[in-house]
C-alpha positions in Angstrom: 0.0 0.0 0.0 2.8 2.1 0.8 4.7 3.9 -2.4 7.6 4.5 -0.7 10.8 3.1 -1.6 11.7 2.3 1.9 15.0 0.9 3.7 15.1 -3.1 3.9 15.4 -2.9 7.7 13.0 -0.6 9.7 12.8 0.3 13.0 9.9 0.0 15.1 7.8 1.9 16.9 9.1 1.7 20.3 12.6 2.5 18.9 10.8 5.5 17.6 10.0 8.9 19.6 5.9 9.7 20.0 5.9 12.9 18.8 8.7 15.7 17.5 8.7 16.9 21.3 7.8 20.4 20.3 5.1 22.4 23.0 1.6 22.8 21.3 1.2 26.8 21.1 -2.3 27.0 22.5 -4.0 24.9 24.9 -6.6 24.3 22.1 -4.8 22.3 20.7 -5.1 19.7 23.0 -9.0 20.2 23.8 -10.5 20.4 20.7 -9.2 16.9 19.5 -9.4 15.4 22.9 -13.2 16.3 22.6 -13.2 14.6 19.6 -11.7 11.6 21.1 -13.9 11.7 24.3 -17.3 11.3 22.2 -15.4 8.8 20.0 -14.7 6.7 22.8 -18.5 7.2 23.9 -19.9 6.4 20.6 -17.5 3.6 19.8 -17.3 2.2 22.7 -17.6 -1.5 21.6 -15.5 -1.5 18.9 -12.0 -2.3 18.9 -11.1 -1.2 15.4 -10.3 1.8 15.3 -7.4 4.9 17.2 -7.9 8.4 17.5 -4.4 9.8 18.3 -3.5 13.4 19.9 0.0 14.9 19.0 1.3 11.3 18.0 4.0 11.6 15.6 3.2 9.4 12.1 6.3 8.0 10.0 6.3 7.1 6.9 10.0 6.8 6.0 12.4 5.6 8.6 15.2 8.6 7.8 12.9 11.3 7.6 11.3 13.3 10.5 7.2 12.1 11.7 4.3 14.5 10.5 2.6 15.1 13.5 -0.8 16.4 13.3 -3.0 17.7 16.4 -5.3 14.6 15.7 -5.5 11.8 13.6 -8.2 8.6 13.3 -7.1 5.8 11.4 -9.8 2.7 11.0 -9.2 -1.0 10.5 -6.4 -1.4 12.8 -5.8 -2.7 16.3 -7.3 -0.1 19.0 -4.9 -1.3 21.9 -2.2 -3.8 20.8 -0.6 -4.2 24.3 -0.8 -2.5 27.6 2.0 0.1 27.1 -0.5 1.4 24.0 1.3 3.0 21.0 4.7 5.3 21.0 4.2 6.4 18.2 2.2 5.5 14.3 4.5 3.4 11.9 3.2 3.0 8.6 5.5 0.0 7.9 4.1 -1.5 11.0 0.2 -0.5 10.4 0.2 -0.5 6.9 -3.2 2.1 7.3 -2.8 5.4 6.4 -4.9 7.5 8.7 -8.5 7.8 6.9 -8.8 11.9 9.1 -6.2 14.3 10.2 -6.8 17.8 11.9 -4.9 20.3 12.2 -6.0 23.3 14.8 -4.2 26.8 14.0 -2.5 28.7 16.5 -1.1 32.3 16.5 1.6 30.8 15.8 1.1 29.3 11.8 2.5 26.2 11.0 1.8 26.4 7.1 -1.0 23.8 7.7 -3.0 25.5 4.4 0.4 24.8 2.0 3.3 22.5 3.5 1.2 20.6 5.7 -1.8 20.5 3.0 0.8 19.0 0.6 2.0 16.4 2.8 -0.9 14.8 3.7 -2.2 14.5 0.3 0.9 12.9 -0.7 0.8 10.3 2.1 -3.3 9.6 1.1 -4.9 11.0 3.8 -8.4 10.4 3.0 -9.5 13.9 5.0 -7.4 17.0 5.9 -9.7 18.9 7.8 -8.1 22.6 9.3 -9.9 24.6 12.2 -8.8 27.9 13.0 -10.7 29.9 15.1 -9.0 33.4 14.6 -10.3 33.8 10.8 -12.6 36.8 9.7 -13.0 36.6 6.4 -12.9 32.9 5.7 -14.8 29.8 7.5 -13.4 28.8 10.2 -13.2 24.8 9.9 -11.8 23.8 6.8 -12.8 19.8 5.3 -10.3 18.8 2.4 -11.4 15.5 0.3 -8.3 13.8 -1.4 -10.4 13.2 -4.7 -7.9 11.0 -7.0 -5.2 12.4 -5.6 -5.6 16.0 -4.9 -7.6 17.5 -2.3 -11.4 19.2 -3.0 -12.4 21.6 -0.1 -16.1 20.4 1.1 -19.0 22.9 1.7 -20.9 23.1 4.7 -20.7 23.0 8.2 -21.1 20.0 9.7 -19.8 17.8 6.9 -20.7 14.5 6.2 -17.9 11.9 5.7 -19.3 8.7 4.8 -16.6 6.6 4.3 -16.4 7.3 8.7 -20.1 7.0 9.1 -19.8 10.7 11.2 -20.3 14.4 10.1 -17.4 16.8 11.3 -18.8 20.4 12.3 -18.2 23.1 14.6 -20.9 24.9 16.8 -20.8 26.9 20.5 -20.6 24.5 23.0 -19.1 24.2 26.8 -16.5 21.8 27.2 -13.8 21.6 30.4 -16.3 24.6 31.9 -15.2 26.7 28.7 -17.7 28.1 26.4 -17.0 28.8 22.6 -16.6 27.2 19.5 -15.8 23.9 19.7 -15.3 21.1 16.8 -17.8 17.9 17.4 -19.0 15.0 15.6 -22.8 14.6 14.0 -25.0 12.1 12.6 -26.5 12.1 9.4 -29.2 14.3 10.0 -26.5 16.7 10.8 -27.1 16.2 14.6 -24.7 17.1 17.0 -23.1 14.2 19.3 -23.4 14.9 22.7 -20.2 15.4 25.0 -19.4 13.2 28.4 -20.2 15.5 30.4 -23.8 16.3 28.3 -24.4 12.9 28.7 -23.8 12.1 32.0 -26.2 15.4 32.6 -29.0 13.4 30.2 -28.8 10.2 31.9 -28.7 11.7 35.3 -32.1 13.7 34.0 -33.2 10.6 32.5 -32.8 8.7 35.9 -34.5 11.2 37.7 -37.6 11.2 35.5 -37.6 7.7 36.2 -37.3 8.0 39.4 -40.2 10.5 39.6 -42.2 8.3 37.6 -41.9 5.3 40.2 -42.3 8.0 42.8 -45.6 8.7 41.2 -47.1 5.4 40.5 -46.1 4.1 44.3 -47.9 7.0 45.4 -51.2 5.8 42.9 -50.7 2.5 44.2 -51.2 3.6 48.2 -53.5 6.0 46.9 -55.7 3.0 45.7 -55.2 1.0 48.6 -56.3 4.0 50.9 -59.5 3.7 49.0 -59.5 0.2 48.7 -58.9 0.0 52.6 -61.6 2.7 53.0 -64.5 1.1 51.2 -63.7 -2.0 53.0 -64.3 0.1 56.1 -67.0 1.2 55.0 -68.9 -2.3 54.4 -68.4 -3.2 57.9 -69.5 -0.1 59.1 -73.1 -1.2 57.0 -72.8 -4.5 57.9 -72.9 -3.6 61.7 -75.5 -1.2 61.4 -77.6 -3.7 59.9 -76.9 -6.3 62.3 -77.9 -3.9 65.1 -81.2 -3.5 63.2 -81.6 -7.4 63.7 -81.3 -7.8 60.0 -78.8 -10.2 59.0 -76.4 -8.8 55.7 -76.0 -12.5 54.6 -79.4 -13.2 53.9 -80.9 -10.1 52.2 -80.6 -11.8 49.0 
């Protein structure tokens, strides 16, 4: 699958570094695709196919330096292949190219619209998908198709990418008790997945509702019982006063 003309002995991933060690320039760097990977790991949850990695440096030739995006997903592979989890993304070792790759801007550009653009059409990255938050003038979340072999910037916002079977978008949100725009996945119909911490909040809602449900039909059920117990009461009562009348309830038939 690979085109490269690559070395006869490679190294592997543990004798390769995780990332190029450089600081990410904004903290959003690390949020927006550890949301991503947080609903991932919600909504895939029972499938084992499948690694969305933060900051995790991706080689493709064994002499040249990683391309290490903010986030990448690649499908098909092994989630967890041991305990001590990945170093780093080998192609040699893989053999998948990531299928999605994001880049987030910083104040600090890091030619992700040319160099970086470039590279990961080269390699065959299925989606290039760019989110900078500081344009005016322009969108800010960027989805590049590689459409035989050169990418084809997608319209909308969210946009569907059916070979993933999710929609990538960006919308206010609050997220780690920040709110602003965020990136997120969506369905089909272009509706938004929710967060951990939005679902927690629905399920504790949910459970409560329940809750008040059960609370309510107990309290029908004694309710009914009252009555029950009431008009039972309320025959002996009769029964009494007809017996003190000298007429006997059993034989009024």
């Amino acid at each position: 699958m690979l085109e490269y003309n690559l070395p006869r002995y490679l190294p592997s991933a543990e004798e390769l570094p995780d990332s190029d060690e450089t600081p990410v320039d904004n903290e959003l760097q690390e949020l927006i695709p550890g949301l991503l990977k947080a609903i991932l790991l919600i909504l895939w949850a029972e499938r084992m196919d499948w690694l969305f990695a933060i900051d995790m440096g991706i080689y493709y030739h064994p002499d040249k330096p990683p391309i290490v995006p903010d986030g990448f997903l690649s499908l098909g592979i092994e989630r967890f292949y041991d305990e001590e989890l990945r170093p780093s993304y080998v192609l040699w070792d893989e053999n998948v190219v990531p299928i999605f790759v994001l880049e987030v801007v910083s104040q600090n550009y890091r030619k992700e619209y040319t160099t970086k653009l470039d590279e990961y059409e080269a390699l065959g990255v299925l989606y290039y998908v760019i989110y900078s938050s500081r344009r005016r003038r322009k969108p800010h979340l960027e989805v590049h198709k590689l459409v035989n072999g050169k990418y084809e910037l997608q319209e909308g916002n969210p946009v569907w990418l059916p070979e993933i079977g999710l929609g990538i978008g960006c919308e206010r949100g609050n997220y780690c008790g920040v709110t602003r725009e965020w990136m997120y996945w969506y369905d089909e119909q272009a509706q938004r997945y929710l967060t951990p911490a939005e679902q927690v909040k629905q399920e504790t809602q949910r459970a409560q509702q329940e809750a008040q449900r059960a609370q309510q039909e107990t309290q029908r059920a004694q309710q009914e019982a009252q009555r029950a117990q009431q008009a039972e009461e309320r025959v002996q009562q009769l029964t009494e006063q007809l017996r003190a009348l000298g007429i006997d309830p059993d034989n009024l038939g």
